[in-house]
C-alpha positions in Angstrom: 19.1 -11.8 13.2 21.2 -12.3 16.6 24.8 -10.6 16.0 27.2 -11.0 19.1 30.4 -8.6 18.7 33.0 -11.0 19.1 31.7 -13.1 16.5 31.7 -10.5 13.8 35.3 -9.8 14.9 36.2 -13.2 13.3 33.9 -12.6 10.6 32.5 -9.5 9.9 31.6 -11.0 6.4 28.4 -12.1 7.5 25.9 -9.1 7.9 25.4 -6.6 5.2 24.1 -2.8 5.1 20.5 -2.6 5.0 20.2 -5.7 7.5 18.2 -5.1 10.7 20.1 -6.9 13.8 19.7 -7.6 17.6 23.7 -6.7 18.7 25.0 -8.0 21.7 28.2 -7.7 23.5 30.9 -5.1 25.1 30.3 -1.3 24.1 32.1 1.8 25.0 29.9 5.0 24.7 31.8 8.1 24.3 30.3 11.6 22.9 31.8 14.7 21.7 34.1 15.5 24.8 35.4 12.0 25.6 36.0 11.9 22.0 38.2 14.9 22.4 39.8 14.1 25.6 40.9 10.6 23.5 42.4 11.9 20.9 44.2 14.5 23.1 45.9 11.2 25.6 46.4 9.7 22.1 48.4 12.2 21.0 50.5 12.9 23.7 51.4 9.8 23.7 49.0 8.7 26.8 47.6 5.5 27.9 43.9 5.2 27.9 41.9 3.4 30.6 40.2 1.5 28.3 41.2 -0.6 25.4 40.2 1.0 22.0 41.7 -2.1 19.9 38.8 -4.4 18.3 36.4 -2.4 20.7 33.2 -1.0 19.7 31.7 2.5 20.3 28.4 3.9 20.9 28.2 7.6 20.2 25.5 7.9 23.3 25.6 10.0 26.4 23.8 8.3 28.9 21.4 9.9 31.9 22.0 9.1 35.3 20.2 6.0 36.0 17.1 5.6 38.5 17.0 3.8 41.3 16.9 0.1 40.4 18.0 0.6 36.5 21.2 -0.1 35.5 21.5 3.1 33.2 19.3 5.9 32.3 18.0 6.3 29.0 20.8 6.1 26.6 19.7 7.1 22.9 22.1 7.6 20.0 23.8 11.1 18.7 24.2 12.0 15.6 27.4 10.5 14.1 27.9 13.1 11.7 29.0 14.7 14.5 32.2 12.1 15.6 33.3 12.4 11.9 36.3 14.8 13.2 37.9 12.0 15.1 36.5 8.6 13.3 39.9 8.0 11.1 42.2 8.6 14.3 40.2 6.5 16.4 40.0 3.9 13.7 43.9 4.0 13.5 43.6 2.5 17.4 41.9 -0.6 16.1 38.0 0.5 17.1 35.9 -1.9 14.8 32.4 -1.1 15.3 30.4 2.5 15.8 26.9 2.6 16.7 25.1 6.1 16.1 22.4 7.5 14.3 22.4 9.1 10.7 24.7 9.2 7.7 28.3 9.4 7.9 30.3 11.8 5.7 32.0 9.5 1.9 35.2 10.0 3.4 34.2 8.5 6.7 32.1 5.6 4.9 35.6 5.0 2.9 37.6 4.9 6.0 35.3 2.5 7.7 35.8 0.1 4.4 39.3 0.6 4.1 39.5 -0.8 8.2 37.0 -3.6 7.6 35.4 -1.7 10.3 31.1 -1.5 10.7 28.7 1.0 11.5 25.4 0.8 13.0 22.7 2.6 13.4 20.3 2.7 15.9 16.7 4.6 15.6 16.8 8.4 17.1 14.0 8.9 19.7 13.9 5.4 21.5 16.5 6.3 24.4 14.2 4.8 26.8 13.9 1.4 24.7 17.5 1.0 24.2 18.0 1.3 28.0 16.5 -1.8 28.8 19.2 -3.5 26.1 21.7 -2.5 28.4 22.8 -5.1 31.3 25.7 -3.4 32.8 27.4 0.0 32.9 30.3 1.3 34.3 31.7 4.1 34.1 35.9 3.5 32.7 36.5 7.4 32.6 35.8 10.8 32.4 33.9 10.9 35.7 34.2 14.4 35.4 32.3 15.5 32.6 28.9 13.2 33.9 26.8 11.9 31.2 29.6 12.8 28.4 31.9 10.0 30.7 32.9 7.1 28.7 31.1 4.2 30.4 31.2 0.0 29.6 28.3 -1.3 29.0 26.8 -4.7 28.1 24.0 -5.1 25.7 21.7 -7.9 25.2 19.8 -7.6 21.6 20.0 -3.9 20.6 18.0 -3.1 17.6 20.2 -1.8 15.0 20.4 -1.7 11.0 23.8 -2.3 9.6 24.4 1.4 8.1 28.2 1.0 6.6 29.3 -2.7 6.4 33.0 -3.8 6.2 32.8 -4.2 2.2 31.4 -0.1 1.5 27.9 -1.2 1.4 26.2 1.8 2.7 22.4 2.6 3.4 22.6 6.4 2.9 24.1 5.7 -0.6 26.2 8.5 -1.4 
C-alpha cells in the first residue's frame, strides 16, 4: 500500500499496525544527540531551524554520501533508544517516527494519546533504504556529522506500521 505523509495527516485513520507500506514524503532524521540538542533549544525557550509541528522523524544517522548519491546508507536505530525524549517532542506536534524495534507501554500510550504513528523499518537494509531517499539536506547540527539532523525526501520506503494512531501495536505489550 502507497502511504504519502500528508495524506495521513488528514487521516491517519486509514493504515493500521501490522500493515506493510511504501511511505513517501518529508522526513527529518535526528539520532541521540540532535535529539538532545532539541530538547535543550526547546527548553530554553529557543527557536529550532526546522519545524517539528505535523513533521515526521526518522531515528537514522546517515553516512556521508558518495559521489553521485544523494545520501549514504541511512538505516534505522533502535527506537528504544529516543524513548527519553518521545513525549516532549510529541508535545511540539511531531506526528510520525520511523525506527526499528519496540517502543516502551508508556511510549506506545503517548503516541495514541497524540494520534501520532510509528513505523518501523527493517534493521540491516541501510543500503536499500538509501536508494528511497531523493533529497537530503542537512537543516542543522552540521557539527556533529552524521548525528546532523538532515531533510530528506523519500519515495516508497518500506515500512510496517508498528504503533497506529488508535494503540494498535505489533509488539503487543
Amino acid at each position: 500500500m502507497r502511504v504519502i505523509l500528508q495524506d495521513l495527516l488528514l487521516d491517519s485513520k486509514t493504515i493500521k499496525a501490522g500493515q506493510k507500506i511504501l511511505l513517501s514524503g518529508t522526513v527529518y532524521t535526528a539520532r541521540d544527540v540532535a535529539h538532545k540538542k532539541i530538547i535543550d533549544i526547546l527548553d530554553s525557550n529557543g527557536e529550532l531551524p526546522f519545524n517539528l509541528k505535523n513533521s515526521a522523524i526518522y531515528y537514522c544517522g546517515p553516512t556521508p554520501s558518495k559521489p553521485g548519491s544523494v545520501i549514504g546508507v541511512c538505516g534505522p536505530t533502535t527506537s528504544a533508544r529516543m524513548d527519553i525524549f518521545t513525549q516532549r517532542i510529541l508535545k511540539e506536534g511531531v506526528k510520525f517516527f520511523i525506527g526499528k524495534g519496540s517502543r516502551s507501554k508508556t511510549i506506545a500510550n503517548s503516541i495514541k494519546e497524540a494520534g501520532a504513528i510509528y513505523f518501523s523499518a527493517t534493521g540491516g537494509v541501510a543500503a536499500l533504504l538509501s536508494k528511497t531517499v531523493k533529497t537530503a539536506d542537512v537543516v542543522a547540527f552540521e557539527d556533529i556529522g552524521p548525528e546532523a539532523v538532515y531533510k530528506i525526501e523519500i519515495e516508497d520506503m518500506p515500512l510496517i506500521v508498528a504503533i497506529d494512531s488508535f494503540g494498535g501495536n505489533i509488539f503487543n505489550f
